[in-house]
C-alpha positions as CSV (number, residue, x, y, z in Angstrom):
1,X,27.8,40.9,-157.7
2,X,29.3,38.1,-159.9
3,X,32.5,38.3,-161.3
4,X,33.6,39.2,-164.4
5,X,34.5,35.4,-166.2
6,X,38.0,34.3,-166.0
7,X,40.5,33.3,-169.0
8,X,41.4,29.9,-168.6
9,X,45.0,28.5,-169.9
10,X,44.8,25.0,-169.7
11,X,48.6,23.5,-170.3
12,X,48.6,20.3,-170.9
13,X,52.2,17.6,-170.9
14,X,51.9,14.4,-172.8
15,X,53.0,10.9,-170.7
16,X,54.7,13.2,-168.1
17,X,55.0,11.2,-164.8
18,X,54.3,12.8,-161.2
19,X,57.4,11.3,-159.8
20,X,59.8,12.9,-162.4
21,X,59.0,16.5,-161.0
22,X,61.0,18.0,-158.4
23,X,57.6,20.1,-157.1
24,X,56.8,16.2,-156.5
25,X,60.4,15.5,-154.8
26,X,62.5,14.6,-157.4
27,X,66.0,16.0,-156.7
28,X,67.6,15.9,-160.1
29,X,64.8,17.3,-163.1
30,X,64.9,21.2,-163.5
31,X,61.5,22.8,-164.1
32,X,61.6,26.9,-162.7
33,X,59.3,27.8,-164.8
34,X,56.2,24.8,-163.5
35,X,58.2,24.9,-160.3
36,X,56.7,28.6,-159.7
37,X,53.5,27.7,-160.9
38,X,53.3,25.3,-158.0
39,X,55.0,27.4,-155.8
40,X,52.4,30.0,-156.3
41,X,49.2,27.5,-156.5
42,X,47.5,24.8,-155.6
43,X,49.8,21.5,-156.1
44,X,47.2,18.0,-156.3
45,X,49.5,15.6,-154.8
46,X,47.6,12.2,-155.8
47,X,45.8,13.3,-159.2
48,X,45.5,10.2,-161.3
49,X,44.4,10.0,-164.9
50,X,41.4,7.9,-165.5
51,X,43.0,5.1,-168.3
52,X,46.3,5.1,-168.6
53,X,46.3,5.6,-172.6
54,X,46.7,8.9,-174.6
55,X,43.5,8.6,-176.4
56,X,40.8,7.4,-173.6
57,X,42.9,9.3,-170.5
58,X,42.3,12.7,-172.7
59,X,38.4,11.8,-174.1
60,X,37.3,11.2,-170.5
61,X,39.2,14.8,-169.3
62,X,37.2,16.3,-172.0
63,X,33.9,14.4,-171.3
64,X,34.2,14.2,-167.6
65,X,33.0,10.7,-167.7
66,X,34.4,7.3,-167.6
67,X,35.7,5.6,-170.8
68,X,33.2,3.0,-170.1
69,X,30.4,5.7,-170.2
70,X,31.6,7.4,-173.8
71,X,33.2,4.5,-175.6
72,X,36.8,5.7,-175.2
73,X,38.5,2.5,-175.3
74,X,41.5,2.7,-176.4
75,X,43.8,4.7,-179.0
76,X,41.3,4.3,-181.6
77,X,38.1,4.6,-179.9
78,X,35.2,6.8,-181.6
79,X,35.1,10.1,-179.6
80,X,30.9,11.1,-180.4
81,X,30.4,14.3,-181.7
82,X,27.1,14.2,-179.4
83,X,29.3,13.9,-176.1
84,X,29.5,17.3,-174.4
85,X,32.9,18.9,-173.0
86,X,34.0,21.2,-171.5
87,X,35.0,23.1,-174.6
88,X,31.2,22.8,-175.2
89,X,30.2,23.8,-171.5
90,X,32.3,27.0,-171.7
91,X,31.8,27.7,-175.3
92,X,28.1,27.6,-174.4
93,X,29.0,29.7,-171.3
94,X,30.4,32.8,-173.5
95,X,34.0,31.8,-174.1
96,X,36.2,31.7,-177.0
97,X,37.5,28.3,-176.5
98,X,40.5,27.4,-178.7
99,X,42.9,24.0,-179.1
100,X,46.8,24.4,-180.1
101,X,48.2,20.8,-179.8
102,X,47.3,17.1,-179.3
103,X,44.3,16.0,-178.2
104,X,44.4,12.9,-180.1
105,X,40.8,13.0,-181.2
106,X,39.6,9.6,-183.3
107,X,36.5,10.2,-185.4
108,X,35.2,12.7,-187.8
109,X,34.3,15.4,-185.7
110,X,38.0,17.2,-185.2
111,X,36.7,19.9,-182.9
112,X,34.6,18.8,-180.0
113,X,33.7,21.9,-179.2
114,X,36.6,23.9,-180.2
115,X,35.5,26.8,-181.7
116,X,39.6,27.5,-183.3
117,X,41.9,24.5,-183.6
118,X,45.1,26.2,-184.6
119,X,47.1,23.3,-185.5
120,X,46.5,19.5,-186.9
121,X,47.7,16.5,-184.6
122,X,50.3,14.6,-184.5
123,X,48.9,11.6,-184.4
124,X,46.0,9.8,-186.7
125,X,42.1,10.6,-186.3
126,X,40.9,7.3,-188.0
127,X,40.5,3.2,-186.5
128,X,43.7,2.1,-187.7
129,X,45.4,1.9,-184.1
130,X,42.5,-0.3,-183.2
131,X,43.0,-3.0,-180.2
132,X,42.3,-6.6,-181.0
133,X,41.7,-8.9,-177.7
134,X,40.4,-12.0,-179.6
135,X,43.7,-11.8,-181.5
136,X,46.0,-10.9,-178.9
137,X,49.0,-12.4,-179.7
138,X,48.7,-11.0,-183.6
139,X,50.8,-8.0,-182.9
140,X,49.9,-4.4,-184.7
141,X,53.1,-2.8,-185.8
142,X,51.9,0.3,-184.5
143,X,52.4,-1.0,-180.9
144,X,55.2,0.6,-178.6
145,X,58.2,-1.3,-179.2
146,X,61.7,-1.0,-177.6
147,X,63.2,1.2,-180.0
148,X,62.5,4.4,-178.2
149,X,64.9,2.9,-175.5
150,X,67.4,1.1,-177.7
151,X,68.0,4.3,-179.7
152,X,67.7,7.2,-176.6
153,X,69.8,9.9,-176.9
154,X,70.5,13.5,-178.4
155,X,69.2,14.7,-181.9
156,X,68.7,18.0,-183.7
157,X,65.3,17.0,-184.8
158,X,62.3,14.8,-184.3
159,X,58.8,14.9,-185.3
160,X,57.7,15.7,-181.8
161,X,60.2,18.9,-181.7
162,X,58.7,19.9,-185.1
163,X,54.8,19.5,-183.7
164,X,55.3,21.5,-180.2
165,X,57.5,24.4,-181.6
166,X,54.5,24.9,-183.9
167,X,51.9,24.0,-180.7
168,X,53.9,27.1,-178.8
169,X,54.4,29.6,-181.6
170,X,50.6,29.1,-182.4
171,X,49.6,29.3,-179.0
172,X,51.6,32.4,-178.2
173,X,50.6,34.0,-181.7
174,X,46.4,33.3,-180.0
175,X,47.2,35.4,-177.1
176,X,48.7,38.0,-179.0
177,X,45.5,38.2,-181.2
178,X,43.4,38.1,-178.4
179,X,45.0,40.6,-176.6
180,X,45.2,43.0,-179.7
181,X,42.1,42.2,-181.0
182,X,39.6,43.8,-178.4
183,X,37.6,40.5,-178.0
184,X,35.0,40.5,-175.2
185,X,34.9,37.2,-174.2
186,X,36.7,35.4,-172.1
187,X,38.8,32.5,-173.5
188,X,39.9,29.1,-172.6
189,X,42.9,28.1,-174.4
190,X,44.4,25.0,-174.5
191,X,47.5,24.2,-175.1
192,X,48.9,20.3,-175.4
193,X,52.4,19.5,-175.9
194,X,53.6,15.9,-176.9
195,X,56.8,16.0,-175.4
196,X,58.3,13.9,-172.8
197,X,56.6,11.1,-174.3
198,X,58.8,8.5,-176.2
199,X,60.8,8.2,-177.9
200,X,63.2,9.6,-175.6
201,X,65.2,12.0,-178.0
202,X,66.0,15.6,-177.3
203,X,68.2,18.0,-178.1
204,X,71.8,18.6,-177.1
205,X,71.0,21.6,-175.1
206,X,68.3,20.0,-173.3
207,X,70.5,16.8,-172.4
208,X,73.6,19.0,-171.9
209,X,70.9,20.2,-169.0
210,X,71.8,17.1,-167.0
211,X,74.8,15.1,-165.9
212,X,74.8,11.9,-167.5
213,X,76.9,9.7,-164.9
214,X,73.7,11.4,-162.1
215,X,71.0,10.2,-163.6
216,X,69.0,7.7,-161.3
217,X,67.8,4.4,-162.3
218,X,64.4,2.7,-161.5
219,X,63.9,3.0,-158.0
220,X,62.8,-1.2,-157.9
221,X,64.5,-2.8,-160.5
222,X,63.0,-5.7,-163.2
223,X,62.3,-9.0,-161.4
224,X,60.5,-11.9,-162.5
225,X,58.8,-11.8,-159.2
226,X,57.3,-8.3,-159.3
227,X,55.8,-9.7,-163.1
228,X,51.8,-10.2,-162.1
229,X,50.0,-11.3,-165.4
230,X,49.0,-8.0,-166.8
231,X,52.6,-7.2,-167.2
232,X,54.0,-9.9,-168.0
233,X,51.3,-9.3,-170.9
234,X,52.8,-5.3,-171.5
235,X,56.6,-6.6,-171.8
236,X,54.8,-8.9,-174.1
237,X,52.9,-6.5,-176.4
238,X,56.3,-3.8,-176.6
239,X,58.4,-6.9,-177.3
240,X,60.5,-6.6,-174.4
241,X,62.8,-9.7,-173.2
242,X,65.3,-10.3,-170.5
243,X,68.1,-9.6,-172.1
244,X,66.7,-6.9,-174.5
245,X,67.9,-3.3,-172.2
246,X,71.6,-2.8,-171.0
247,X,71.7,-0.1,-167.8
248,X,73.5,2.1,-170.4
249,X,70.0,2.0,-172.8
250,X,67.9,2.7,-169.8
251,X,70.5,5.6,-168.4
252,X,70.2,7.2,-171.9
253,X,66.2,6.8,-172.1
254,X,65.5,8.6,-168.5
255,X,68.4,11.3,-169.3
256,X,66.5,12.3,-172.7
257,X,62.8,12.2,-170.3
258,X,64.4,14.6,-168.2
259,X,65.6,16.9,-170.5
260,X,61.9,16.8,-172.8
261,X,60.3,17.6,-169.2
262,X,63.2,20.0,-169.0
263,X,62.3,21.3,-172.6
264,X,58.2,21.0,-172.2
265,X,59.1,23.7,-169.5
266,X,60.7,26.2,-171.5
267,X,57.5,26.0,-174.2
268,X,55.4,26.6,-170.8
269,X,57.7,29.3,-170.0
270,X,57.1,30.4,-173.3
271,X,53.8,30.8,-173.5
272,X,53.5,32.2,-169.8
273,X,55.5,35.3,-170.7
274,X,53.6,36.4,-173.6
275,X,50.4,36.0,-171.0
276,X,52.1,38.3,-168.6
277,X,53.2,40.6,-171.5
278,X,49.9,41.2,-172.8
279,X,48.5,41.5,-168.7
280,X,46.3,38.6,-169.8
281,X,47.8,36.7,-166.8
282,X,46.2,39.1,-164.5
283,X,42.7,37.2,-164.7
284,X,43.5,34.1,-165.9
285,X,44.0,31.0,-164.2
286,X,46.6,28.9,-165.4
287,X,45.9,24.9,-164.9
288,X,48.7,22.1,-165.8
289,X,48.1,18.6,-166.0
290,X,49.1,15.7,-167.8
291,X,47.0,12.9,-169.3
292,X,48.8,9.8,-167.6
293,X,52.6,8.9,-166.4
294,X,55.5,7.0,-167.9
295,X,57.3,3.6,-166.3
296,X,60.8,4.9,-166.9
297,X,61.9,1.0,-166.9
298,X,60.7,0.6,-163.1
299,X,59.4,-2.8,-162.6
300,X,60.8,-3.3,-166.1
301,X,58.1,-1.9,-167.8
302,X,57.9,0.8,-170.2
303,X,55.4,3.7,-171.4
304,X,51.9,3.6,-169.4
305,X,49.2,1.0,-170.2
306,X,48.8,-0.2,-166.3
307,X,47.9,1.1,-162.9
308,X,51.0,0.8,-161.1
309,X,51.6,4.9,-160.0
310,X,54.5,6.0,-162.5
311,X,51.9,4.9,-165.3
312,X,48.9,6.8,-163.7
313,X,49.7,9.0,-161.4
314,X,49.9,13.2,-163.3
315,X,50.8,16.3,-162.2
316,X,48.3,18.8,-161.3
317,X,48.4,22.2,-160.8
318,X,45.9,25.1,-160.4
319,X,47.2,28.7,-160.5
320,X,45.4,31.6,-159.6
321,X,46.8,33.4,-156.4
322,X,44.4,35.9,-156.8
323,X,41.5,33.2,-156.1
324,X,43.1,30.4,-154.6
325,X,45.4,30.3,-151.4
326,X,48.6,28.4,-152.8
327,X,49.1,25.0,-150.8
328,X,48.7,21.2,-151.4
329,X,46.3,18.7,-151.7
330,X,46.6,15.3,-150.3
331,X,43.2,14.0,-151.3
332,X,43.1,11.5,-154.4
333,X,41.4,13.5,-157.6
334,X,41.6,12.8,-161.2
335,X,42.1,14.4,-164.5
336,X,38.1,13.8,-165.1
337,X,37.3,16.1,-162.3
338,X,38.9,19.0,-164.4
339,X,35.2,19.4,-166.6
340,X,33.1,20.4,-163.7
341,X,36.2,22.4,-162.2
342,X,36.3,24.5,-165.2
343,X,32.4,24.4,-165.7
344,X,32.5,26.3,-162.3
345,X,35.0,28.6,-162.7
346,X,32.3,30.1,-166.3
347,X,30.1,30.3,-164.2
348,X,31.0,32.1,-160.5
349,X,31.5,28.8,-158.4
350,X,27.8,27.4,-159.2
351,X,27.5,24.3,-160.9
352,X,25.5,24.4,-164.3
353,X,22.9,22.6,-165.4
354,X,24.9,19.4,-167.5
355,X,23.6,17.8,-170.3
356,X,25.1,14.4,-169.8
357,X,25.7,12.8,-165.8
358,X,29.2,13.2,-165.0
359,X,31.2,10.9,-163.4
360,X,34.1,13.8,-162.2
361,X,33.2,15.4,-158.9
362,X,34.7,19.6,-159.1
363,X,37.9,20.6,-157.6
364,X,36.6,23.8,-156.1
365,X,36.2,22.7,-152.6
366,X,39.7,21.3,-152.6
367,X,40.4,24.8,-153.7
368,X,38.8,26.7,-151.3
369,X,39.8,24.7,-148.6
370,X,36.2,23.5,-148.0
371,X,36.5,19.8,-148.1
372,X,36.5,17.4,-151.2
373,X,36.2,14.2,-152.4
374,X,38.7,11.3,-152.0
375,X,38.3,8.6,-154.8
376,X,39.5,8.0,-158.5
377,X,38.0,5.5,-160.4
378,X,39.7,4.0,-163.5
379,X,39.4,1.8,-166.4
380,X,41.7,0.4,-168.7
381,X,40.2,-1.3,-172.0
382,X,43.4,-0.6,-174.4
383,X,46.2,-2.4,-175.5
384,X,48.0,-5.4,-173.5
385,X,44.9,-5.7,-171.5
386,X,42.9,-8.8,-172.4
387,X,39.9,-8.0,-170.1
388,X,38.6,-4.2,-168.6
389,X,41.0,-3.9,-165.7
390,X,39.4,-1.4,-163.3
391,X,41.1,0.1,-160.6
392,X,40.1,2.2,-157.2
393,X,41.6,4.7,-155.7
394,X,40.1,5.8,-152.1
395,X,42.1,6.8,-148.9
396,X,45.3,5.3,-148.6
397,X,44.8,1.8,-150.4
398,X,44.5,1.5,-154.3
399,X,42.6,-1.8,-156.0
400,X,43.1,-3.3,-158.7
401,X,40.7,-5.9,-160.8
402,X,40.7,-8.0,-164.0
403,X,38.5,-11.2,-164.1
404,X,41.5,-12.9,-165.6
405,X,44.0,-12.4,-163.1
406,X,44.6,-12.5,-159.2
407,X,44.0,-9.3,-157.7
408,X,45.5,-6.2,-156.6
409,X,45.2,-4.2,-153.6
410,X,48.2,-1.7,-152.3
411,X,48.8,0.3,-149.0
412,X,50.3,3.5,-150.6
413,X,50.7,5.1,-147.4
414,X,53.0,2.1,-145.8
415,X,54.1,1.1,-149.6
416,X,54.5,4.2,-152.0
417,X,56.2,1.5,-154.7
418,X,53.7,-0.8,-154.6
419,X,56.3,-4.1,-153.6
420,X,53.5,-6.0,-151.1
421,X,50.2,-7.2,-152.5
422,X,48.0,-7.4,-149.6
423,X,45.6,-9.2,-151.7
424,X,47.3,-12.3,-151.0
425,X,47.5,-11.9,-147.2
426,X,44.4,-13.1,-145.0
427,X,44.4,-10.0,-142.5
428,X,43.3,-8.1,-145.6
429,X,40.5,-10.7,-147.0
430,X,37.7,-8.9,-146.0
431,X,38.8,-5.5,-147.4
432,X,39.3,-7.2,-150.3
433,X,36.0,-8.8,-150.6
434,X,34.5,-5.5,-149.9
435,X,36.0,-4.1,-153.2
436,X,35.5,-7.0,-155.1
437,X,31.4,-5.9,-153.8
438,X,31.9,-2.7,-154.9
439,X,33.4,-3.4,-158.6
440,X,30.6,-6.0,-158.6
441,X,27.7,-2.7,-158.0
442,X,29.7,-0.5,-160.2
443,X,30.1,-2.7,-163.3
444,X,28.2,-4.8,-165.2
445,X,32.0,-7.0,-166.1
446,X,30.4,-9.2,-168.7
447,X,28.5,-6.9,-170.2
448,X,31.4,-4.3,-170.7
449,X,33.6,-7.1,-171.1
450,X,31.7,-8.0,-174.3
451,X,30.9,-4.4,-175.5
452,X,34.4,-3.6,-175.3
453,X,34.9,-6.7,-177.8
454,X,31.5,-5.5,-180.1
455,X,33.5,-2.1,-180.8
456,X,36.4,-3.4,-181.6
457,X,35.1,-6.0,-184.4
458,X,33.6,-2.6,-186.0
459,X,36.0,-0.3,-186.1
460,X,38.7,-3.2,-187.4
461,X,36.4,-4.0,-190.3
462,X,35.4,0.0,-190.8
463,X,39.3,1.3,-190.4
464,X,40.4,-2.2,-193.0
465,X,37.5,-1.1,-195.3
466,X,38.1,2.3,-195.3
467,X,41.7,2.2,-196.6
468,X,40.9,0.7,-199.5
469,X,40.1,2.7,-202.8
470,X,40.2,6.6,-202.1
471,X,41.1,7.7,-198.8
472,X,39.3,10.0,-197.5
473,X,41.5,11.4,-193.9
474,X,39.7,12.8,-190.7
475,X,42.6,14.6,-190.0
476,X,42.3,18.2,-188.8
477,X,43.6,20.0,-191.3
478,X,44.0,24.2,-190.3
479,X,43.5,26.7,-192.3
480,X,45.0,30.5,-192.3
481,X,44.1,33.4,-194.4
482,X,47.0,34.9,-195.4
483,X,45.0,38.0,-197.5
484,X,44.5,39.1,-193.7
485,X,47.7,38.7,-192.7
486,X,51.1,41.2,-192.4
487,X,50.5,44.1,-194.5
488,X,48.4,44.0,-197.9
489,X,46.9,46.5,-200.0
490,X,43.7,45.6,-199.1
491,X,44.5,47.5,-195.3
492,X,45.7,51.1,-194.7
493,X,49.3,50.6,-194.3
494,X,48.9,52.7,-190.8
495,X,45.9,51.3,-189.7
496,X,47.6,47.6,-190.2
497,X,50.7,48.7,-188.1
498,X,48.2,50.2,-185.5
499,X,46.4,47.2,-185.1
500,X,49.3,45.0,-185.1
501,X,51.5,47.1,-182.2
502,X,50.7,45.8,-178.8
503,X,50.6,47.4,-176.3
504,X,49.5,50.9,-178.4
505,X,52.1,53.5,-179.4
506,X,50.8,56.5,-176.9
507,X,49.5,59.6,-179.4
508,X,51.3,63.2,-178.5
């Protein structure tokens, strides 16, 4: 007999690094509430995202394919309206699939398969964050600069605190609805908090969560010998010289990270109680992810944008003890896996038919303890690259390629901070040239190379053009109905309160 569909409450963190976590090892970061989510799941131990940018890490989640594949280049890339999801594969499956947070969508369509967005986004749907390579040393003022590090600290307010308060309350107020409601299907509810990404500001309580003089520095320190071209390149693009951080800056910037991861837990916490208030939690599973990592100043570099593991590495979590025997995963996955995971779980552990190939492999064996793959593959086309760096992840050794630079190739087993470059050593030549083979079959370099390049000539002349004259915004803009809402005269005043109350007032 099949089962009955499960709810699906997909939590995503924005720029939340693996490492940071103490369900990961750190000793210092408080989490209780994501620490008994792991405790009681399935912790991924090596989940990677797929490019190490907001914008293409979270398009190829939703598309289950590589950026490459969809045109998700970087922070300003074109998501198609034609590119299915998985909001569309479980939409299509029965399910009431709803969006309360970022998703960072560029492009018309605001929805990709959504069927209720419940708030805007915080950041801008149009081309104006476009990525230049021909121009590279023309730099955009919307680039990450230092200021997020310069200026760490506590504050009463932030944009970031405005946006997620509203992502919770709105994703709490869905549950309530749904719960109260009587709705038949299923849902999958997503919820995507901006927080611990820069800048790293955060409320007294939260920093008051931490002792300032503990804090840990960057486990391997800035070094002009650790600077390979690509980040040489990054320090470059967020303006960041030798002299430009004191310790005391950098201290202040990881205190504040900890306390938004300490924060982003409470919103999960949150949310999770009204799911076990309304009983909704017993057949739901709860999945947490984030869509790539932060530097925190190791290696002096900053924010994401490379392949080095604080930058790509996520948390991963699946929840469902009911389903799933809690445990770990050492096998390398990635956030583009999570389509055909969720595609499975709509539709009893059977894979449906897909529309479009997909280039994620499903989680379910890994769940059910039945084998699983052990590869991520990644591309970076955004800013501070100059050519696609593409990077493979596959047992214990991760590779790195750009046609412009020497490449990379790390032992993470032997070398978890990535300080010896066995490229350069001749015992490891041939495992080298048999990567170098295998980008060579994968990609077409000049050819994505110069399409990379095509799309960013359009969208610069379509974003430049577009500003001028009457704007016209893409910008998700929600809408509520307030004649529906609280109590009007358009509603029995009893039947309103009875509709409202859950769970039902018992009838003597």
């Amino acid at each position: 007999m099949t089962r009955k569909q499960p709810n699906i409450l997909f939590l995503m963190a924005d720029q939340m690094t693996a490492s940071a976590l103490p369900f990961y090892g750190h000793p210092l970061v408080k989490t209780p509430n994501l620490s008994r989510l792991a405790e009681e799941g399935v912790v991924f131990d090596s989940a990677y995202c797929n490019s190490p940018l907001c914008a293409p890490s979270r398009f190829t989640l939703m598309a289950g394919q590589l950026p490459s594949r969809i045109g998700a280049y970087d922070n300003a890339a074109d998501f198609a309206a034609d590119i299915p999801t998985y909001a569309h594969y479980l939409r299509d499956a029965g399910y009431l699939t709803a969006l309360s947070g970022k998703m960072h969508f560029c492009g018309p369509d605001q929805l990709h398969g959504f069927e209720e967005r419940l708030t805007t986004d915080i950041y801008p749907a149009d081309f104006g964050w476009f990525v230049d390579w021909e121009n590279f040393d023309e730099r955009p003022s919307y680039y990450h600069n230092m200021s997020s590090v310069t200026q760490a600290g506590p504050c009463a307010r932030s944009n970031q605190l405005d946006f997620d308060d509203e992502v919770t309350f709105r994703a709490k107020r869905f549950l309530y609805d749904f719960a109260r409601n009587g709705e038949q299907r299923p849902f999958c509810l997503t919820v995507s908090l901006t927080h611990p990404h820069d800048p790293y500001t955060i409320p007294q309580e939260y920093w008051d969560r931490y002792d300032h003089d503990a804090i840990d520095m960057p486990r391997v320190p800035y070094s002009r010998e650790l600077m390979d071209p690509h980040s040489k390149r990054l320090r470059h693009v967020y303006q960041l010289d030798e002299d430009t951080l004191s310790d005391a800056q950098i201290r202040n910037a990881r205190h504040a990270y900890y306390g938004a991861i300490s924060y982003v837990d409470d919103q999960i916490g949150a949310v999770l109680k009204v799911l076990e208030e309304t009983g909704l939690d017993q057949d739901t599973i709860i999945v947490f992810s984030g869509d790539h990592g932060d530097m925190l100043g190791e290696r002096g570099l900053w924010y994401k944008m490379s392949w080095f593991e604080d930058s790509a590495r996520v948390p991963m979590i699946v929840h469902a003890p009911g389903r799933f025997t809690p445990g770990r995963v050492r096998e390398s996955v990635s956030t583009m896996d999570l389509l055909p995971t969720f595609a499975e779980f709509a539709h009893d552990g059977i894979a449906p038919e897909y529309a479009a190939p997909l280039d994620g492999r499903s989680l379910l064996p890994h769940l059910t303890g039945n084998g699983g793959h052990d590869e991520v593959i990644g591309e970076y086309l955004g800013e501070g690259a100059i050519a696609p760096l593409l990077m493979i992840r596959r047992g214990r050794y991760k590779f790195v390629h750009s046609a412009p630079d020497p490449d990379q190739l790390f032992d993470l087993e032997a070398d978890p901070l990535e300080l010896r470059n066995l490229a350069e050593e001749p015992a490891y030549l041939d495992l080298c040239k048999q990567f170098r083979d295998e980008v060579a079959s994968r990609w077409d370099y000049v050819r994505l190379h110069a399409e990379v390049i095509a799309s960013q000539r359009r969208r610069k002349l379509v974003s430049r053009a577009l500003m001028k004259g009457r704007v016209t915004p893409w910008d998700h803009q929600p809408t509520f109905d307030a004649s529906t809402q609280y109590m009007r005269n358009t509603i029995d005043l009893d039947d309103l309160e009875r509709r409202a109350r859950f769970p039902a007032a018992s009838v003597e």
